[in-house]
C-alpha positions, 0 to 999 in steps of 0.5 A: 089830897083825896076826897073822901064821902061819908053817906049817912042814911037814916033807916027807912020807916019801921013797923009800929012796935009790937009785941016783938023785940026792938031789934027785930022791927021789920020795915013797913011797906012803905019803907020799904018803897023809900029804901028803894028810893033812897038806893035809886036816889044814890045811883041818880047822885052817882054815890057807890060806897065802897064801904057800907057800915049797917047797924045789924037790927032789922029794919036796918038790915033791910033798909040796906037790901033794899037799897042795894038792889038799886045800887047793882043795878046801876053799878055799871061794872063797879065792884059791890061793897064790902059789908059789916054789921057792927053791934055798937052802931044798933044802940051807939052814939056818935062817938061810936060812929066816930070809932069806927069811921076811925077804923076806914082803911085810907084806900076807902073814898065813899063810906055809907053808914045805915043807922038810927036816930038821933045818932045819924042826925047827931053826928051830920051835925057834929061833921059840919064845919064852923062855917056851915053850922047854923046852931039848929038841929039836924033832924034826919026823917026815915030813909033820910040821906046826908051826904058829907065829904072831906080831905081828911083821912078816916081815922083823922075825922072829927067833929067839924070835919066834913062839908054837907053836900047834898041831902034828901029824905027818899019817898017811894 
């Protein structure tokens, strides 16, 4: 059986809304430290996705710039990963996440979703298995990281599906 690791990252912290479009909120400084932290935290884990799934919003977008830059720097001769920005992952819910994890071609072993909350925490929560659900509530922070893996194919990944192995919230 081949193991398969689905990386969920909460975007890193965004500017205080404005008089600007949701969708365009840029990451504040300090977000973007943590995002860099978050990639740093992930080369240190030695987590490389092949696969990144970023909501195509602003503060998302950057979230995953900043992280990468950390990841090619610690990629030792691994390819980098292939990129989509889908539009239902920017207002979706976690059966959207759950469609387009159904989407991962099986050669796929590490996949790394940028999203935003609830949705990211909703769906940890939803991929624990029975044993390791405690009926509290996954609350992801910003630049949160959980790290989840599993036997099943993509497109067989359902709810109760995928272990927590590791999590963190990267502070710059």
């Amino acid at each position: 059986m081949t193991t398969r690791t689905l990386i969920l990252l909460r975007h890193a912290k965004a500017e205080i809304p404005g008089d600007f479009d949701d969708f365009d909120r840029a990451l504040s400084d300090r977000g973007g430290l943590d995002a860099d932290a978050a990639g740093a935290w992930l080369v240190d884990e030695r987590l490389h996705p092949d696969l990144v799934i970023c909501s195509p919003a602003k503060r998302t977008r950057q979230t995953w710039q900043n992280a990468a830059i950390a990841l090619a720097q610690g990629r030792n001769g691994q390819p980098s990963p292939e990129v989509h920005y889908p539009d239902s992952l920017y207002l979706g819910r976690s059966g959207e996440v759950f469609d387009l994890l159904h989407e991962v071609a099986e050669t796929v072993r590490t996949v790394l979703i940028i999203g935003h909350n609830p949705t990211m925490s909703e769906v940890s929560a939803l991929l624990l298995p029975d044993d390791q659900y405690t009926g509290t509530v996954v609350e992801m922070k910003t630049s949160g990281l959980a790290v989840h893996t599993g036997e099943k194919p993509w497109p067989s990944v359902e709810p109760g599906a995928m272990r927590l192995t590791r999590s963190h919230t990267a502070r710059g």
